[in-house]
N, C-alpha and C positions, 0 to 999 in steps of 0.2 A: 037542559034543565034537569034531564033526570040522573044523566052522575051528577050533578052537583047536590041531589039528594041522597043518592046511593054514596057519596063520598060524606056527606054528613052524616049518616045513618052507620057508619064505617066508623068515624070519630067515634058518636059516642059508644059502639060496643068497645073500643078500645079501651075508650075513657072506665067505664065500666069495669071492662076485666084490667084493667091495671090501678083500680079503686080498690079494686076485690081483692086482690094481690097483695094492696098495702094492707091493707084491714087485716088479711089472713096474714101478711110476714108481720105484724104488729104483737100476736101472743107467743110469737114461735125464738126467739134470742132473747140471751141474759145479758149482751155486753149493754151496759151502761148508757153508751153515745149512740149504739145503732137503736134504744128504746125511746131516747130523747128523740129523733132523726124520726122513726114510727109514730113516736105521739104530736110529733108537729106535721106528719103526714096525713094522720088521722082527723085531726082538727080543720085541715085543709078537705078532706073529704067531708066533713060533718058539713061544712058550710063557712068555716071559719076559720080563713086561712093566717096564719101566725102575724101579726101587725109589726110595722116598724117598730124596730128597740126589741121585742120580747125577746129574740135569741140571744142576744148577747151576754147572758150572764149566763147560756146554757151551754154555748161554744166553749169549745178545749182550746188554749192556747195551743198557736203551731206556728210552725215555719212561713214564712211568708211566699205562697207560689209565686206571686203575681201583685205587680203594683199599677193598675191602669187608669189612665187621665184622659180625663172627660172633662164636658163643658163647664162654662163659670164654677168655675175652680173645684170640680168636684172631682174624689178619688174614690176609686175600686178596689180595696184591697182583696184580696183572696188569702187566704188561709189555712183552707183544706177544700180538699175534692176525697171525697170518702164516699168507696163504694159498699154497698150492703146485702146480703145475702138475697135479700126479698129482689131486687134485680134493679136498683135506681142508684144513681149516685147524687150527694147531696153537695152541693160548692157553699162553703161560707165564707163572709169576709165581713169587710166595715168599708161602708160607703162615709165618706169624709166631704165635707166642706171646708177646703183649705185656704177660700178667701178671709177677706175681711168682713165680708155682709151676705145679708141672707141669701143665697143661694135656692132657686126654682127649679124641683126636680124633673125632668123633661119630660113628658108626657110622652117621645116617640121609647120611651125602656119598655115602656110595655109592650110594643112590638104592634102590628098592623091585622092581626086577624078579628075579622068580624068580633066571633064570640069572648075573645080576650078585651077589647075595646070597653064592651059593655061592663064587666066588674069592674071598673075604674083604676085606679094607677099603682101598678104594680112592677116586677123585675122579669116578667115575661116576655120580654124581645131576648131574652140570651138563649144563647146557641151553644151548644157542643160541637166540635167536629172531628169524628175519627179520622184519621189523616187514611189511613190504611184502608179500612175499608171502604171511604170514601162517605160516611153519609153524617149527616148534620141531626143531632137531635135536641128539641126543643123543649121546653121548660114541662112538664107534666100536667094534667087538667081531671080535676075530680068531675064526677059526673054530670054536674049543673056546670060546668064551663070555668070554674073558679081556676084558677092555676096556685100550683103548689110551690109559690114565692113570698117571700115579704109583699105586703101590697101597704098599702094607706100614705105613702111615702107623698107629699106635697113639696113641702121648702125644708131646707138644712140651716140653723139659726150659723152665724161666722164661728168656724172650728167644731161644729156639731159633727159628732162621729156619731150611727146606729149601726147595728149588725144587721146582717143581711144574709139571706138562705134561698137558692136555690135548687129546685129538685129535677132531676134529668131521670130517662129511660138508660141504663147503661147499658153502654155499646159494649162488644164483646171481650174477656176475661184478657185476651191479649192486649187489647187496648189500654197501653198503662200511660202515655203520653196524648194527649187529644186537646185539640185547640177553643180558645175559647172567647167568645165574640161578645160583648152587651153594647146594640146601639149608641151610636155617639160618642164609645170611648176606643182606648186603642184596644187591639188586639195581643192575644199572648197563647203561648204554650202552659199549659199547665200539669203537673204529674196526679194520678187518680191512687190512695191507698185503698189497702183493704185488699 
């Protein structure tokens, strides 16, 4: 019982100094998208992590990394993986409902950890994985447990696209290819700029 408190008590300094981190890289860059990228990091620290739909008029058109299919007919597109000075890299895309009918966003994307469960349905079951160095990194989490992804996500009306953002620890400057996982769809390689 006590590392599982010294291992939660571990989380949140983490949580903490990589809050602190966004906060502080938040006044420090002029470019444009890494400020957009900080202000929706920020809001996910404040308490108020970015809602279905709001990125999408904030995303840069880009190349398409990644086309992943997942259940009742839903799609993952990927977009960019843009990594930012402050040391996270940020994946967007457009989560698609390519059937005919409404579409029920799955409850297991948000992934299986305790404190992830409780802020309700979010894009927190996705995974990085550096091939290379071997370790897998997971969606980011401001200091009250929130994670720094799209959340609110329920059902997808037939052909309803919203954009979608999630925020990772980046693995190291070599790491320019890294794999990329979100429960229940397929998997893919994806390229990291920046």
């Amino acid at each position: 019982m006590s590392n599982w408190v010294a291992s939660a008590a571990s989380r949140r300094l983490v949580a903490v100094t990589v809050a602190a981190g966004l906060a502080l890289g938040i006044t420090g860059c002029s470019d444009r998208s890494s400020n957009q990228d900080r202000a929706e990091a920020a809001a996910a620290v404040a308490g108020g992590s970015a809602a279905a739909g709001t990125v999408t008029g904030q995303r840069k058109a880009g190349a398409l990394l990644a086309d992943l299919s997942g259940p009742n007919g839903l799609e993952l597109r990927i977009t960019s993986a843009r990594r930012d000075p402050a040391g996270y890299v940020t994946v967007r895309g457009d989560l698609k409902n390519s059937s005919g009918t409404t579409s029920v966003v799955p409850a297991e994307l948000r992934g299986h950890e305790l404190e992830v469960l409780r802020t309700g349905q979010s894009l927190a079951g996705a995974t990085l994985v550096d091939f290379t160095g071997g370790k897998r990194y997971y969606v980011l989490r401001d200091t009250n447990g929130n994670p720094l992804t799209t959340t609110g996500l329920s059902t997808l009306k037939p052909r309803e696209t919203v954009g979608v953002f999630m925020q990772f620890p980046a693995p190291p400057a070599s790491a320019r290819s890294v794999g990329f996982h979100m429960p229940l769809f397929d998997t893919a390689t994806i390229e990291i700029s920046g």
